[in-house]
C-alpha positions in Angstrom: 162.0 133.0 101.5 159.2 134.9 101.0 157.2 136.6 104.0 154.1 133.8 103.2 156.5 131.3 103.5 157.9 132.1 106.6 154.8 132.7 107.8 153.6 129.2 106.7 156.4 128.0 108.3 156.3 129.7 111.6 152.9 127.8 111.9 154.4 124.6 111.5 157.1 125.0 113.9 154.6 126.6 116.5 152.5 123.4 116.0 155.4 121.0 116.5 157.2 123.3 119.3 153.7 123.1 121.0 154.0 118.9 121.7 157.7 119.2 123.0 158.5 119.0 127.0 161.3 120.7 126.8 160.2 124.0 125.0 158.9 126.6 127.7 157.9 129.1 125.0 157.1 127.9 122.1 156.7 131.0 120.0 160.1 132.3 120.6 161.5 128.5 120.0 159.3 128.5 116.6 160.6 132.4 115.3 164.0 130.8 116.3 163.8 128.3 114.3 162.4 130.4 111.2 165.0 133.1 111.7 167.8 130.3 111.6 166.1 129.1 108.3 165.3 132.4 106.8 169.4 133.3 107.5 171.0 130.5 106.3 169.2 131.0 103.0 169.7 134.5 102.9 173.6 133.5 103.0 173.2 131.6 99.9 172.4 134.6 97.8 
């Protein structure tokens, strides 16, 4: 994953984690989710 990438994607999640009840902090929950991502792929190497 490339650093645009991530960073694309951290917008996306921000976006989504924005609309959900349950997420208090949604910046932390969206880097969560890009870290998980960006890990798993990173594994695959």
């Amino acid at each position: 994953m490339t650093l645009e990438q991530a960073i694309e994607l951290l917008r996306k999640e921000y976006e989504r984690a924005k609309n959900m009840e349950y997420v208090k902090k949604p910046l932390a929950w969206a880097l969560f989710q890009v870290w998980k991502k960006a890990d798993a792929e990173r594994s695959r190497e």
